[in-house]
N, C-alpha and C positions, 0 to 999 in steps of 0.2 A: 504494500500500500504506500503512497507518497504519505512523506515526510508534508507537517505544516507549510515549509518553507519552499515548497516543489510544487508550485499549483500547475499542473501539466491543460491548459488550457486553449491550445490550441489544434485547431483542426489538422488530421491530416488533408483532407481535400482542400484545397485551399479557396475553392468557389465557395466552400461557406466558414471562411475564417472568422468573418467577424459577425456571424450569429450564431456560431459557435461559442467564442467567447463571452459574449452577451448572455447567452441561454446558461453557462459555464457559472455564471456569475450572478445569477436568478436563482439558481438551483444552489448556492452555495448560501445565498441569505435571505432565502424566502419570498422572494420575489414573482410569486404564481402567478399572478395577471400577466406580468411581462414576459414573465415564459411560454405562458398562454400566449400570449400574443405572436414571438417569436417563431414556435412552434404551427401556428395556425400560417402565416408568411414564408416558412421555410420549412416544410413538412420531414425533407433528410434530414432531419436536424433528430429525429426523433430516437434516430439507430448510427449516425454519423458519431467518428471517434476520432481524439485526439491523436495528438503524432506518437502518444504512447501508446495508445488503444484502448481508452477509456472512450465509454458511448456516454452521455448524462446522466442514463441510472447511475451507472459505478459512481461518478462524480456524488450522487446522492450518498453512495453508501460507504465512500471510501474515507477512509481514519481525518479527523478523527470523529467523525459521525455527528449525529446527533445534533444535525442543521434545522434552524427554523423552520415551520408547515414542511414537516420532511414528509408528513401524508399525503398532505395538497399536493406537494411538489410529485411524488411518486405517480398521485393518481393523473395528473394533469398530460406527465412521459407516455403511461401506459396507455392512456385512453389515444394520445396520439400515436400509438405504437409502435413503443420501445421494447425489446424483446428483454425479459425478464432473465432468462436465461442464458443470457449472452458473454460468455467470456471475456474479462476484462485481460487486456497487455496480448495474450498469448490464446490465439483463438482455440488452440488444439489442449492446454493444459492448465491455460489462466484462469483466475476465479472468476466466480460468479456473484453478484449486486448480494445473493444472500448470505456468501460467504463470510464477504466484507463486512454486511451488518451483525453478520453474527460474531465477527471478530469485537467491533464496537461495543458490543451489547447493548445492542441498541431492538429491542424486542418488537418495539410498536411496526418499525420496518419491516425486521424480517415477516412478523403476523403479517406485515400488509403482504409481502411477496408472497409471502404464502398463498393465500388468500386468490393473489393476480396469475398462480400459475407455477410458483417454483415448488419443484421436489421436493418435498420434506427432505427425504434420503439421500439429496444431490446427484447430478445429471451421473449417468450410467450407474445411479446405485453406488456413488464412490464415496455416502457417507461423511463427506467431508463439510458440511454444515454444522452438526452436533459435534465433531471430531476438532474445530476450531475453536468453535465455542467455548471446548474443555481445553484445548490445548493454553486459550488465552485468559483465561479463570473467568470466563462471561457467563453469569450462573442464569442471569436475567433470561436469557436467551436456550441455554442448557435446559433450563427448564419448560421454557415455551414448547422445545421441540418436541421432550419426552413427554409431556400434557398432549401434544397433537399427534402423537402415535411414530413417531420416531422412531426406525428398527433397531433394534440394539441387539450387539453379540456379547460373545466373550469379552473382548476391550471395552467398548462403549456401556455395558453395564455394568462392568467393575469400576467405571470412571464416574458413573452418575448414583455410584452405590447400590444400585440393585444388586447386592448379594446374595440375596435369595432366591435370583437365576441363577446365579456362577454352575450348582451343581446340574443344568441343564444342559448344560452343552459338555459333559462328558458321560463316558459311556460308564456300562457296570465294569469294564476291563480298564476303566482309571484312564482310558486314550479318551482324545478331545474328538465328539462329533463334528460333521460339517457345520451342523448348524453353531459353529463356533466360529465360524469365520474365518476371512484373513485380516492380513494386517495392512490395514491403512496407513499414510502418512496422512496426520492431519493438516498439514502444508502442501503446498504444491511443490515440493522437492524430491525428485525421485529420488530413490532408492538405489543406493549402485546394486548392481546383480540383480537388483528385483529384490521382493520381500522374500523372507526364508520361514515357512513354516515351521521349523524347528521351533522358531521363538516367539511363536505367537503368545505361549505362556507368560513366558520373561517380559513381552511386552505389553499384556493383557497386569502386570504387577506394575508396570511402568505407570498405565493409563490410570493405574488406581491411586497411585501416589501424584501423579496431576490434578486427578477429581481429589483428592482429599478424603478416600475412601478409605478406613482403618479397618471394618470390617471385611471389605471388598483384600484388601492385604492377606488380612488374617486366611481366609481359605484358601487364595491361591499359595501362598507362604505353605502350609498345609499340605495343597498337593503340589508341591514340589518345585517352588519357583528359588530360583536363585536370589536371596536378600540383595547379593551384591552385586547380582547380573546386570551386565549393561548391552543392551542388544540394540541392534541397528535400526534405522527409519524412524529417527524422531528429530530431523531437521539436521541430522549430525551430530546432536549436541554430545550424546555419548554419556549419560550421567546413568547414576544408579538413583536406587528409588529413594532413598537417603536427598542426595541434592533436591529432587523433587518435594521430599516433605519440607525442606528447609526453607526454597522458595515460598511454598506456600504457609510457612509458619503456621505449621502442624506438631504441637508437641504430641498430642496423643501416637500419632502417624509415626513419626522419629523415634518416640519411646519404642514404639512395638518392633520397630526394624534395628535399634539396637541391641533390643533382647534377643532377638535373632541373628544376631552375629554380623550387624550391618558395621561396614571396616567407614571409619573417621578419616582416612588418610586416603580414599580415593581422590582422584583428580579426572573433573570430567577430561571428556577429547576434544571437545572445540576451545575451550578458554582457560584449560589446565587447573581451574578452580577444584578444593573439597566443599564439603557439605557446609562448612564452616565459612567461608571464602562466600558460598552462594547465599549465605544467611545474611551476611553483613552488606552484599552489595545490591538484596534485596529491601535493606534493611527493618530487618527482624531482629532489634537488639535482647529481647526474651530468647528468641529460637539460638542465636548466638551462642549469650551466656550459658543455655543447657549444655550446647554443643562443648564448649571448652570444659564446663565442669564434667562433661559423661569423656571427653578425651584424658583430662587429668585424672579423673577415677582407674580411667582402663591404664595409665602408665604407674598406679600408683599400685596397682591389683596382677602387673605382668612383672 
């Protein structure tokens, strides 16, 4: 998503630069008559994108959200039709207007897309609406989807805390059914080599230390997830479920993974950061102070 400082507001057609920009700029502060207006004048304008590849929706729903009559503005795009489901940057892999708002946590939106036509479960069932949601701690939004019948697997409901599915998706021989899934990236970052079933577990423990799911831990922890596994497709970042409770300044979460043998002295693989490191640059001076006194315990107890 652009940065505040990056308003990517120009057309690539250049026949309609400057009601691009105008319409750019209606939609950015509430300005529906005039975009009405714009709109009803310059009809491409409805599905026309920037030089980056944003159409207006995106403009609606990209960071940091939650723009004036962002209703009005929505309903004013669609009714002149702006396709909902339109790939914003990258037509083949780019997000989509709901992504975005789901990134924002911006609920009223996504509901309205919903509502005009977007997949709950994201185009080809790629799940990555609810999956950003969680990945971005947007609970507003997290929860609109699961209220509106959201499919959820193995990761997605170990993230939204349904624990009480967990034992659905595996069999009486302890192996994980289909109806478990794969593994999503919740970004649009592929995956080197593709996703590896092998870890769908490891990362279904991952997804539950994002949602802030203690109990969602506790079972898969149970049937036999690595405390301190760190498995691939999560934007690269490379952390164990430890970094994840600290971010979200989860004691309970932390407590229970370091009863379980979670190591203090990991360092994720994108920023070389521990759990410790992530606490403080999250700032979570509580989660911190645990972290240092449960490291000094364990050097004082080895």
């Amino acid at each position: 998503m652009a940065s505040a400082n990056d308003i990517d507001d120009h057309a690539a057609d250049e026949r309609l630069q400057d009601g691009y920009r105008a319409a750019c700029h209606a939609v950015k502060h509430g300005e529906v008559e005039r975009l009405r207006a714009l709109l009803a004048q310059s009809p491409a304008l409805a599905n026309a994108r920037s030089i980056q590849g944003r159409t207006l929706l995106h403009q609606l729903c990209d960071w940091p959200g939650h723009y004036p009559r962002g209703l009005e503005t929505g309903q004013a795009l669609v009714e002149a039709g702006a396709d909902v489901n339109a790939r914003a940057i990258d037509p083949e892999r780019g997000e989509t207007g709901l992504q975005w708002a789901a990134s924002n946590d911006d609920a009223d939106l996504a509901g309205f897309l919903l509502d005009a036509g977007a997949p709950i479960d994201g185009l080809h069932d790629d799940r990555r609406p609810l999956a950003q949601s969680i990945w971005y701690g947007c609970r507003q939004v997290t929860d609109l989807l699961v209220r509106r019948g959201a499919a959820l697997d193995l990761e997605l409901a170990a993230a939204v805390g349904r624990a009480d599915l967990l034992p659905s998706y595996f069999g009486a021989d302890g192996e994980l059914l289909p109806s478990a899934g794969r593994h999503r990236e919740p970004v649009n970052v592929p995956i080197p080599g593709g996703a590896k079933p092998e870890e769908l577990l490891q990362q279904a423990l991952i997804y539950a230390a994002i949602g802030g799911s203690t109990a969602s831990a506790v079972y898969l922890l149970d049937r036999g997830a690595d405390v301190n596994g760190v498995p691939s497709g999560f934007d690269r970042t490379g952390a164990s479920a430890l970094h994840w409770a600290a971010a979200g300044d989860n004691a309970a979460l932390a407590e229970l993974l370091l009863a379980r043998g979670a190591n203090l002295s990991l360092r994720d693989a994108r920023y070389g950061g521990t759990p410790l490191d992530w606490a403080e640059h999250f700032e979570h001076p509580e989660m911190a102070a645990f972290l240092r006194e449960a490291g000094s315990s364990s050097r004082d107890h080895s």
